[in-house]
GUVEXLO-769372 format. One record per residue: x, y, z of N, C-alpha, C in turn. Coordinates in steps of 0.1 Angstrom, whole numbers. Each point is the difference from the previous one (the first is absolute). Layout:
<rokol <X; Y; Z>; <X; Y; Z>; <X; Y; Z>>
...
This chain:
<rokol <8; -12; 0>; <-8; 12; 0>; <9; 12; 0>>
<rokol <-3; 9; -5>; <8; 15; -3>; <-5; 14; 0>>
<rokol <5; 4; 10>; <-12; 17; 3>; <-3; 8; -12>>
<rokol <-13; 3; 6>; <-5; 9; -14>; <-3; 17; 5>>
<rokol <-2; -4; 16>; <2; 17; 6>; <3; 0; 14>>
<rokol <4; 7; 8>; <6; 2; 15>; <-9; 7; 4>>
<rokol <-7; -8; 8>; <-13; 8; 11>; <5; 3; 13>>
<rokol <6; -4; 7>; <11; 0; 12>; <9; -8; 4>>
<rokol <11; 3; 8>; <4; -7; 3>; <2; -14; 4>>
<rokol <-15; -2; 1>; <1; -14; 3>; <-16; -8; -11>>
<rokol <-5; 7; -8>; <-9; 0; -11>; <6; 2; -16>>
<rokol <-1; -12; -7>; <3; 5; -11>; <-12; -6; -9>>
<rokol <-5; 7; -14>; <-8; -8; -8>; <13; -11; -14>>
<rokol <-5; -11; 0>; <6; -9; -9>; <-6; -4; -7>>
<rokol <8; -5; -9>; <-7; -14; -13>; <10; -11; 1>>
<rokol <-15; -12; 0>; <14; -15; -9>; <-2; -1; -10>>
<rokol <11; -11; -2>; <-4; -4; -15>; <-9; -1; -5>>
<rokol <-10; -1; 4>; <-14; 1; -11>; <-8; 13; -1>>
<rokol <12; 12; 3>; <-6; 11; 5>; <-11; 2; 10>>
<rokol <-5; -8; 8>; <-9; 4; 10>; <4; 7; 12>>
<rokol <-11; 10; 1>; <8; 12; 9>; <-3; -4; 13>>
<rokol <9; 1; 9>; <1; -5; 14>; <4; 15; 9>>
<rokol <-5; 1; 14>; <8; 9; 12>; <10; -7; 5>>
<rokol <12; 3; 2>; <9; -12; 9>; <0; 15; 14>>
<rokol <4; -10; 10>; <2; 4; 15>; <14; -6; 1>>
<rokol <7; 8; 3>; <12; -10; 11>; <9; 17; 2>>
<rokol <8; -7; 15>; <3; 11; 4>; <17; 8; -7>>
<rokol <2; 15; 0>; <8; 4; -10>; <-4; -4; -18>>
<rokol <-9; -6; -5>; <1; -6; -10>; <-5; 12; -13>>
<rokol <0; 13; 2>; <-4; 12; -9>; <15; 4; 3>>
<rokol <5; 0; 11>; <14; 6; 8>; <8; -1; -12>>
<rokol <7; -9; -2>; <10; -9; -1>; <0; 2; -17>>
<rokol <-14; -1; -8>; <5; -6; -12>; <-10; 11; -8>>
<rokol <0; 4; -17>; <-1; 6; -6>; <-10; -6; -8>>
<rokol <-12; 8; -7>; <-8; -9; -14>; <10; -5; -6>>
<rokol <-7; -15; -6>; <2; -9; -6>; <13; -11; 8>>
<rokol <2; -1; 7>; <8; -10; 12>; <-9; -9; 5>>
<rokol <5; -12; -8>; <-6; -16; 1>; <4; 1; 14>>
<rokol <-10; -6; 7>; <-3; 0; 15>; <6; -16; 4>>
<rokol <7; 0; 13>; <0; -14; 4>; <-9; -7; 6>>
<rokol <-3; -11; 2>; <-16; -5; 8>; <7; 0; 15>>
<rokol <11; -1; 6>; <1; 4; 13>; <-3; 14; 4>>
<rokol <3; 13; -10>; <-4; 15; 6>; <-15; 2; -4>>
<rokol <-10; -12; -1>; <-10; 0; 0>; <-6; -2; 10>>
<rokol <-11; 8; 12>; <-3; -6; 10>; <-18; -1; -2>>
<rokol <-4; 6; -8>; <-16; -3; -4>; <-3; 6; -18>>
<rokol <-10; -7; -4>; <-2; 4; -13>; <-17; 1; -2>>
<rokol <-2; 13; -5>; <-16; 1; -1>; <-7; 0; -12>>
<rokol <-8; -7; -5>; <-3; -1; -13>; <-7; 7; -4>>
<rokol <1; 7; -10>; <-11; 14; -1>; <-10; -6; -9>>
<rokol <-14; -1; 2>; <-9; -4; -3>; <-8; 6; -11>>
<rokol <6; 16; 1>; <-9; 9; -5>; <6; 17; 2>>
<rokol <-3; 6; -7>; <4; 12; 1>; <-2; 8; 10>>
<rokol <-14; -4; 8>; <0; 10; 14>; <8; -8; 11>>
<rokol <2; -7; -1>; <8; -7; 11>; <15; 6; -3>>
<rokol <6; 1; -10>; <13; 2; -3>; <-2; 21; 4>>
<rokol <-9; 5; -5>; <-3; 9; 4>; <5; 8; 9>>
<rokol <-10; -11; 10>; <1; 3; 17>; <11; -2; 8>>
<rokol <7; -10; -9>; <16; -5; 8>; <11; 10; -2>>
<rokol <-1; 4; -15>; <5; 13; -5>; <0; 11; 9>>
<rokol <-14; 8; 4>; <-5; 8; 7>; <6; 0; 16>>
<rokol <1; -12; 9>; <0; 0; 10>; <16; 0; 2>>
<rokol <9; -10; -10>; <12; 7; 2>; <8; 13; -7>>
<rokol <-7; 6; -2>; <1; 16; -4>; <0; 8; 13>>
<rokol <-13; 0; 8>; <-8; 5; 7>; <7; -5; 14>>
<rokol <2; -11; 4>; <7; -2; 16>; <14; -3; -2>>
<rokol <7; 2; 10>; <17; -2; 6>; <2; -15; 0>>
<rokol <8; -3; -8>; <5; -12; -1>; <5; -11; 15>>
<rokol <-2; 13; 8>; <4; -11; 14>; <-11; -5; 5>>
<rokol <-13; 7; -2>; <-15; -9; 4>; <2; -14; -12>>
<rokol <5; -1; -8>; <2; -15; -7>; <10; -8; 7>>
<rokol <10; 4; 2>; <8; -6; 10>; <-7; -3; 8>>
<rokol <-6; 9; 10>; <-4; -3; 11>; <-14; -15; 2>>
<rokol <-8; 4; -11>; <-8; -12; -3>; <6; -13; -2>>
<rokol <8; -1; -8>; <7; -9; -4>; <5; -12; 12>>
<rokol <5; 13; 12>; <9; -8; 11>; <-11; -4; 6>>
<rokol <-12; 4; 2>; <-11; -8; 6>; <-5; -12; -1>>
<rokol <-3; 3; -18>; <-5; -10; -5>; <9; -16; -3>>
<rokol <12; 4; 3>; <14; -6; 1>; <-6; -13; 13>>
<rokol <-6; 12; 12>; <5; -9; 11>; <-16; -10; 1>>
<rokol <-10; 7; -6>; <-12; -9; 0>; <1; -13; -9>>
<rokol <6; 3; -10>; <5; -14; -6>; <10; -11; 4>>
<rokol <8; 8; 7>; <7; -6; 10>; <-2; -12; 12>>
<rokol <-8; 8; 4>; <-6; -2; 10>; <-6; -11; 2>>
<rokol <-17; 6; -4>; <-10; -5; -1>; <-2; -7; -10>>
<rokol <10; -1; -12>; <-1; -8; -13>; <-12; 7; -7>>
<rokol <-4; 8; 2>; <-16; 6; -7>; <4; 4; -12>>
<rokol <-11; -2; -9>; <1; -4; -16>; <-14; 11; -5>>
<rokol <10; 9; -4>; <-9; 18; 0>; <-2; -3; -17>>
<rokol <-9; 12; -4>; <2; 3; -15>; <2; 12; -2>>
<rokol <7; 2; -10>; <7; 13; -4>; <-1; 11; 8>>
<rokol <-13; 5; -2>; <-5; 15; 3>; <3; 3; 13>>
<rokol <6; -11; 11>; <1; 7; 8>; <15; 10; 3>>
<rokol <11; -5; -10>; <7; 14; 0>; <2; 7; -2>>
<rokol <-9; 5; -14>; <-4; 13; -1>; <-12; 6; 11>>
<rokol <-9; -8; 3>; <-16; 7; 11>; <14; 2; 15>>
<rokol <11; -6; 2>; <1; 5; 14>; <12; 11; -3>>
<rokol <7; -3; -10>; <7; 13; -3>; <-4; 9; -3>>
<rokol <-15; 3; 1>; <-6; 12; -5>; <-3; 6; 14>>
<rokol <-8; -11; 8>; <-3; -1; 13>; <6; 8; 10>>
<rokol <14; -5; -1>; <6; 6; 9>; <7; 10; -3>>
<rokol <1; 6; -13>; <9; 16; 1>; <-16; 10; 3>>
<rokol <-13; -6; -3>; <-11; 11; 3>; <-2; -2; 17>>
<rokol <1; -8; 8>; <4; -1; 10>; <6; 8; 7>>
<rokol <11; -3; -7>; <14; 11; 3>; <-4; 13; -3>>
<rokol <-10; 8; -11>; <-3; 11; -4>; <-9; 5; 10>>
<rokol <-11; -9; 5>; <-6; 2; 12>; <0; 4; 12>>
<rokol <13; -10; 6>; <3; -1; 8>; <8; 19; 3>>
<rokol <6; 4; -10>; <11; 12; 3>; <-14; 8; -1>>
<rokol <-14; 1; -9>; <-3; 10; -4>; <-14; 0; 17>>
<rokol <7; -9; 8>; <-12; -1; 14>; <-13; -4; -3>>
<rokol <0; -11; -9>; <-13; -6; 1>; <1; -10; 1>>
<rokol <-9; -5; 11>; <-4; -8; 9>; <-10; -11; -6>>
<rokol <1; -15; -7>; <-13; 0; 2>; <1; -18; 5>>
<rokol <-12; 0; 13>; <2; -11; 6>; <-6; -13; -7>>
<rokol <5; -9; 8>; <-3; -15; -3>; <-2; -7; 11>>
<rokol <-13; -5; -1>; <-11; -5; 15>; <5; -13; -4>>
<rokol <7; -10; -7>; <0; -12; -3>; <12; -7; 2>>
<rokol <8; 7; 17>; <13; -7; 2>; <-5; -12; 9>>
<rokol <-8; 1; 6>; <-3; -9; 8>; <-1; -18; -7>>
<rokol <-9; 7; -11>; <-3; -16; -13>; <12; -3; -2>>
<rokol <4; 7; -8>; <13; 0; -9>; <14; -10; 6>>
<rokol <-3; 10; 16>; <10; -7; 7>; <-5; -16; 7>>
<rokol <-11; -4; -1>; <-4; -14; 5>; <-4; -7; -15>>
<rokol <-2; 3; -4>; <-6; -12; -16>; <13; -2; -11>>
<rokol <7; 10; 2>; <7; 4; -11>; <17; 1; 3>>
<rokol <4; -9; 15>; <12; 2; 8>; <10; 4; -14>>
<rokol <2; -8; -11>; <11; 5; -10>; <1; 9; -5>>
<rokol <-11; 3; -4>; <0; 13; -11>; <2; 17; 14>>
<rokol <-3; -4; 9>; <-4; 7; 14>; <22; 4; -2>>
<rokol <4; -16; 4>; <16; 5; 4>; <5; 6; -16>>
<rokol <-3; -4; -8>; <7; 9; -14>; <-2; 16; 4>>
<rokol <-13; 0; 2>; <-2; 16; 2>; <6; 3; 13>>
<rokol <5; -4; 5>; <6; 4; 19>; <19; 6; -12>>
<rokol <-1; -10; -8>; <18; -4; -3>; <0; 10; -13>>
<rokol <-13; 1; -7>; <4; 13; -11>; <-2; 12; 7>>
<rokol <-9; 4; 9>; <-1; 13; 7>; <15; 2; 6>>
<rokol <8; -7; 6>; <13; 1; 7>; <6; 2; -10>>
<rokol <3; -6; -14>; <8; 2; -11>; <-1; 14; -9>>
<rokol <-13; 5; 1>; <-2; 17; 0>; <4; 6; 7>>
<rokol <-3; -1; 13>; <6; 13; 9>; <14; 0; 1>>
<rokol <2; -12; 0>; <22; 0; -3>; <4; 5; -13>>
<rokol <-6; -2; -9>; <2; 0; -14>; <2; 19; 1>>
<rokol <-15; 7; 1>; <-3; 8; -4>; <3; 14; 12>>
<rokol <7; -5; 16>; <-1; 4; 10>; <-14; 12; 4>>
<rokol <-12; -8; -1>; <-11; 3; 2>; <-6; -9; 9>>
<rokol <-10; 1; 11>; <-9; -3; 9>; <-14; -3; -7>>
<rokol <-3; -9; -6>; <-16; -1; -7>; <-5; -8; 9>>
<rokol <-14; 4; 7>; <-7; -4; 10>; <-2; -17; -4>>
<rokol <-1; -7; 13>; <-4; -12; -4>; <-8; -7; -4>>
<rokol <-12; 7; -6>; <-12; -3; -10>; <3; -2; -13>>
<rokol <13; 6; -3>; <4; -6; -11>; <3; -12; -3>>
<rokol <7; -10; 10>; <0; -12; -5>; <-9; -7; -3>>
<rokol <-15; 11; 4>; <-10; -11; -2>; <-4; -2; -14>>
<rokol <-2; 12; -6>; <3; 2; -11>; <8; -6; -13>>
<rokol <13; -2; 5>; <13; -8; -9>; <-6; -17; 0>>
<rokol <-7; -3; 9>; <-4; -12; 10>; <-12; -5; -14>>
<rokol <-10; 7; 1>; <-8; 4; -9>; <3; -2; -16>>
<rokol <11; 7; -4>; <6; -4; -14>; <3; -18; -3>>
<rokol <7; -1; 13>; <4; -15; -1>; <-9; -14; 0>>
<rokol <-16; 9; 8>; <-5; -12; 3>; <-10; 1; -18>>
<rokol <-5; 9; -6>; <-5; 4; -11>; <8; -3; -12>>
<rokol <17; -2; 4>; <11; -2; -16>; <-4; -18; -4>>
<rokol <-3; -10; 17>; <1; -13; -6>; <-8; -7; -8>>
<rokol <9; -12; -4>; <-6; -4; -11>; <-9; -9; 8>>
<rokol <3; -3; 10>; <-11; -12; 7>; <-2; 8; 14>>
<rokol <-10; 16; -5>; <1; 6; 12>; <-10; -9; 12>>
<rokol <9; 2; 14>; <-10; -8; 11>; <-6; 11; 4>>
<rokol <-6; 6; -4>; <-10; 15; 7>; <-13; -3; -3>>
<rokol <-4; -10; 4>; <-14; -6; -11>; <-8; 5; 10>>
<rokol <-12; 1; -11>; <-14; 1; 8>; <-3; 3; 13>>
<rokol <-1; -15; 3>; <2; -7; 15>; <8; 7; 7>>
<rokol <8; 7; 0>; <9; 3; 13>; <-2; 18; -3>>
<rokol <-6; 8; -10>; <-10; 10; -1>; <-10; -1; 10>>
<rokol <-9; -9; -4>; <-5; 0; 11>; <-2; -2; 15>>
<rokol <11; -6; 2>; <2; -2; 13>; <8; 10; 6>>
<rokol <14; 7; -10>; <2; 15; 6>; <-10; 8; 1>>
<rokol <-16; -3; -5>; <-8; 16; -1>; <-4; -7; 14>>
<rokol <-6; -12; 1>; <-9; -3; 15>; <7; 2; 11>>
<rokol <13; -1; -2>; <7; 2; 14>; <0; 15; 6>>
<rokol <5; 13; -14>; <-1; 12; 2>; <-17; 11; 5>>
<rokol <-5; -12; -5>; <-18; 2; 2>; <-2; -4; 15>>
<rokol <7; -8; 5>; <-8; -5; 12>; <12; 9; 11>>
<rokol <5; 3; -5>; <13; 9; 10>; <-8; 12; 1>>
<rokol <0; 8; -10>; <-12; 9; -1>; <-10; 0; 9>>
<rokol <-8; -6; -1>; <-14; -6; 9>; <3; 5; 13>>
<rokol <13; -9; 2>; <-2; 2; 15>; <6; 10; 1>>
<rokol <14; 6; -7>; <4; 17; 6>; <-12; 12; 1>>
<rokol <-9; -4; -8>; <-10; 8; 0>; <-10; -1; 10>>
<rokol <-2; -13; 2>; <-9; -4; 13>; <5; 5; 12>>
<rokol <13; 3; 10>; <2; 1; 10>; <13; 9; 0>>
<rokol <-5; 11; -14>; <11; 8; 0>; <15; -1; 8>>
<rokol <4; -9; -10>; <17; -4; 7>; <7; 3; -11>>
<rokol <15; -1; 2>; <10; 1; -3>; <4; -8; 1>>
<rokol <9; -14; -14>; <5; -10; 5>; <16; 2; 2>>
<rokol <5; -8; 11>; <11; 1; -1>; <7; -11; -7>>
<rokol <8; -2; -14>; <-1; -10; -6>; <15; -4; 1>>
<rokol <5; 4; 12>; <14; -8; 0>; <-7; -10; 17>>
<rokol <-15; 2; 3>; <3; -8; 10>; <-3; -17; -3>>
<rokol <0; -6; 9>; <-4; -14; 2>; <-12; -4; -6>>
<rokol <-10; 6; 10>; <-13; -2; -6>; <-9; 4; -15>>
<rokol <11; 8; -4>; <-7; 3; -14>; <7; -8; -8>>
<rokol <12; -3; -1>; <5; -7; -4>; <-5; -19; -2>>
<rokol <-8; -1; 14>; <-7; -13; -1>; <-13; 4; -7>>
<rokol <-4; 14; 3>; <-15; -1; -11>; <-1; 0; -13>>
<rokol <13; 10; -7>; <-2; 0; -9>; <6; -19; -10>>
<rokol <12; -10; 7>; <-1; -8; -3>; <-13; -13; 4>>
<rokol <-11; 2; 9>; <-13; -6; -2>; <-10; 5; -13>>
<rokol <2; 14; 2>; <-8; 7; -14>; <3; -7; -12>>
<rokol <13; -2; -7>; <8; -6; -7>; <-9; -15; -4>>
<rokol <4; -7; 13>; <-7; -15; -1>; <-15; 2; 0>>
<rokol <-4; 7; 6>; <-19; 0; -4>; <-3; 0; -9>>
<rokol <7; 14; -9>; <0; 0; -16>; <-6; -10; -9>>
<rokol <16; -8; 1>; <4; -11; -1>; <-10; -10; -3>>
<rokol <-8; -1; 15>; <-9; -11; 5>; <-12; 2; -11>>
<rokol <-1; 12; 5>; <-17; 6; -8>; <-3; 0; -14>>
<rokol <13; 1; -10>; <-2; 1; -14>; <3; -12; -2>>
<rokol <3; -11; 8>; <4; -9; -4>; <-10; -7; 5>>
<rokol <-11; 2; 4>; <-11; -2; 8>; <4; -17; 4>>
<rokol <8; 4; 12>; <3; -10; 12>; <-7; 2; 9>>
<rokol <-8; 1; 9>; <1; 3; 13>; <2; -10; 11>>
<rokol <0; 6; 9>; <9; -3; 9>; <-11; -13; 7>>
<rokol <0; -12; 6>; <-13; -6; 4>; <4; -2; 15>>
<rokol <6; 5; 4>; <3; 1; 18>; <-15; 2; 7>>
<rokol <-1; -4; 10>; <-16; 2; 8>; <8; 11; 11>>
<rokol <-4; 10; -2>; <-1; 14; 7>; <-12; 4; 7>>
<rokol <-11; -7; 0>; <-9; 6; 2>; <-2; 8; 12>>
<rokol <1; -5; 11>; <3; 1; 16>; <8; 12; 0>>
<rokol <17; -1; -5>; <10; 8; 3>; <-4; 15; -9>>
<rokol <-9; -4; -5>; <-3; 12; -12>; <-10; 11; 6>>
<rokol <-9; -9; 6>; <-13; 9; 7>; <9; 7; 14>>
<rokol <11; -8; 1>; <4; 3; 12>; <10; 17; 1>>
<rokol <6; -4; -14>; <6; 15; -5>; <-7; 10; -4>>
<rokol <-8; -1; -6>; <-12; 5; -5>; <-7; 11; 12>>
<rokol <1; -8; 10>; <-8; 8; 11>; <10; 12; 9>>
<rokol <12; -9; -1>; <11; 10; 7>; <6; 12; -7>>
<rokol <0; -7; -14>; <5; 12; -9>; <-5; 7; -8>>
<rokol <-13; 2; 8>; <-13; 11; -14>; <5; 8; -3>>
<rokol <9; 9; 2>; <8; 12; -11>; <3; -8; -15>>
<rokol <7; -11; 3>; <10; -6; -6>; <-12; -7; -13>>
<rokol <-10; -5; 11>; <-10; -9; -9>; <-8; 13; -13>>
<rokol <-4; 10; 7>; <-7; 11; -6>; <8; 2; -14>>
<rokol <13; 0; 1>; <9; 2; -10>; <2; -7; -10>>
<rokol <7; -17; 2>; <-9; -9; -6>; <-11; -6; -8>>
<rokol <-10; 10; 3>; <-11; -2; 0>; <-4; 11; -17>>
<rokol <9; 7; 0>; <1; 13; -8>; <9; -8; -12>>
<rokol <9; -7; 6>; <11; -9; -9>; <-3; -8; -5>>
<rokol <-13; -7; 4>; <-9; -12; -8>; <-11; 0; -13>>
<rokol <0; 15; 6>; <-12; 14; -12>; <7; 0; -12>>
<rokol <14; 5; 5>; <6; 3; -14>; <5; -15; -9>>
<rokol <1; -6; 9>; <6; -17; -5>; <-10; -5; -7>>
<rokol <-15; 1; -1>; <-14; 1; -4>; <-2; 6; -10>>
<rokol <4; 14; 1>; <-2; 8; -12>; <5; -2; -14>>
<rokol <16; -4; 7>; <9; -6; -13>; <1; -12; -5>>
<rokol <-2; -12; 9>; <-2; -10; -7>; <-14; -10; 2>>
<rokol <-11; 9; 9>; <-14; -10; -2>; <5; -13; 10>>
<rokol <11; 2; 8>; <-1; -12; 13>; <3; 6; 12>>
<rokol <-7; -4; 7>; <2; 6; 17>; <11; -9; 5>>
<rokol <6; 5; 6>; <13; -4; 10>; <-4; -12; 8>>
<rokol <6; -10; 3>; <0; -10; 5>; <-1; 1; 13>>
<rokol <-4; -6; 13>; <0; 7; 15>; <16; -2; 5>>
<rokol <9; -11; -7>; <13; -3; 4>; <5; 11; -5>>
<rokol <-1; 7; -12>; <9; 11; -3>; <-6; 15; 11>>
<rokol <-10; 0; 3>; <-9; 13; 6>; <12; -7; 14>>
<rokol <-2; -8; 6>; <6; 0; 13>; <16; 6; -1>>
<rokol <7; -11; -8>; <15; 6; 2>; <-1; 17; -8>>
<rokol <-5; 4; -6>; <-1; 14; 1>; <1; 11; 5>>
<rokol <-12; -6; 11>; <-1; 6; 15>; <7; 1; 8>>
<rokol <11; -16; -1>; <12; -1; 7>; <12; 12; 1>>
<rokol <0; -2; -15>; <11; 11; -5>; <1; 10; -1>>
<rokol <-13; 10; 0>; <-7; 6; 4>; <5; 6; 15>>
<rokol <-7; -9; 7>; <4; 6; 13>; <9; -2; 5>>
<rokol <12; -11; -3>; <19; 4; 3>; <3; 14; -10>>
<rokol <-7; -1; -7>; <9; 16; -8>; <-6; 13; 13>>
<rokol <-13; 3; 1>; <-4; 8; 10>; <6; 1; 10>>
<rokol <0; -12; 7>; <11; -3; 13>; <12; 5; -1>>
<rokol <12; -3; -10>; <12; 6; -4>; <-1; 13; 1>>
<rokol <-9; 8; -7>; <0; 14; -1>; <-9; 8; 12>>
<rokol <-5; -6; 9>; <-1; 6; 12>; <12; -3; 11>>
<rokol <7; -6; -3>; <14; -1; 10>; <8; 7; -7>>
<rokol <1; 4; -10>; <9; 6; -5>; <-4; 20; 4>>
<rokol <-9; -1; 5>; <-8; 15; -2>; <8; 5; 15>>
């Protein structure tokens, strides 16, 4: 293959032998060599096939338009997720996060803020894609000696779980991040609290929340005989039950089944160790 133009330093457009036009990626590889310089297949580190003229377009466009070190910088990420995790991405994700992250970076200097309510998921369903973004966010701020808030890995996190080819972000686990954020809801709103989510007890609710999920879409339930121990909580922990009770409404509304009495009890349970926590802590 032999360059036909120098997009950056580390972008060049090419042809092979059969003249079909290709992007190559590898790093210094615009640096180093001049149009028409037969390329070696070692100073090749990715090759993108241009399908079509707006694609080639946009590749064009984007290394015109950003600093050749947000390619670098992608690169070393995407380096370590395949590394890693062995994850088996398709193309677009190194141009979508090289784009990503220098408007980030544009953001970030120009003081805009904008949050991401979905570290909690990200970081329980999605533990890999979760540490890529912990390990590219560190690789920016070293790189670029900038501080970018830590919602951004959620984000980077986000590219990775959206690039695979056999993404595990299915459905299923959509839904069970929305029910878990829905029933957390419920109750902060029921007994106006604040959770403290580095403690113990949230930490056990939000992994029961998890397994309920779990249970419910997968319509298990639980066949334990509660009945006794249930009327028994029920009576001691009418805050807890009233709440519940609100939690079974919405569990109704969205999927047309009422809550099982085994799931309504440990609810209650968890429920009222989280309350407990946060009144000793007051």
């Amino acid at each position: 293959m032999h360059i036909t133009k120098i997009l950056n330093n580390s972008l060049v457009l090419a042809k092979d032998t059969t003249e079909n036009e290709m992007i190559l990626m590898g790093k210094g590889i615009g640096h180093k060599h001049t149009i028409g310089y037969e390329l070696k297949k070692e100073e090749i580190e990715k090759i993108f096939v241009l399908h079509d003229e707006t694609m080639k377009r946009n590749i064009i466009q984007l290394a015109a338009e950003i600093d050749e070190v947000y390619f670098n910088i992608a690169q070393t990420i995407i380096d370590y997720a395949i590394t890693k995790y062995n994850m088996k991405l398709m193309n677009h994700i190194y141009l979508a996060l090289t784009d990503h992250i220098a408007f980030a970076v544009k953001r970030f200097k120009s003081n805009i803020v904008i949050e991401n309510n979905y570290l909690l998921e990200i970081k329980d369903f999605n533990p890999n894609e979760y540490d890529i973004g912990i390990y590219a966010l560190r690789i920016i701020n070293e790189s670029l000696n900038l501080e970018l808030p830590q919602e951004e890995c959620i984000n980077i996190a986000g590219h990775f779980i959206n690039a695979q080819q056999d993404n595990p972000y299915s459905e299923k686990n959509k839904k069970i991040s929305k029910i878990i954020k829905d029933i957390l809801g419920i109750v902060h709103y029921h007994f106006a609290i604040i959770y403290d989510e580095n403690s113990f007890y949230y930490k056990r609710f939000i992994t029961h929340l998890k397994a309920f999920a779990q249970r419910f879409l997968n319509n298990q339930p639980s066949k334990e005989q509660v009945d006794f121990i249930y009327e028994q909580i029920r009576t001691n922990c009418s805050a807890e039950y009233e709440c519940v009770k609100k939690i079974n409404t919405y569990i109704y509304n969205e999927y047309s089944r009422n809550l099982p009495i085994q799931e309504e009890l440990y609810l209650m349970i968890h429920i009222h160790k989280i309350l407990g926590e946060l009144q000793e802590n007051i």
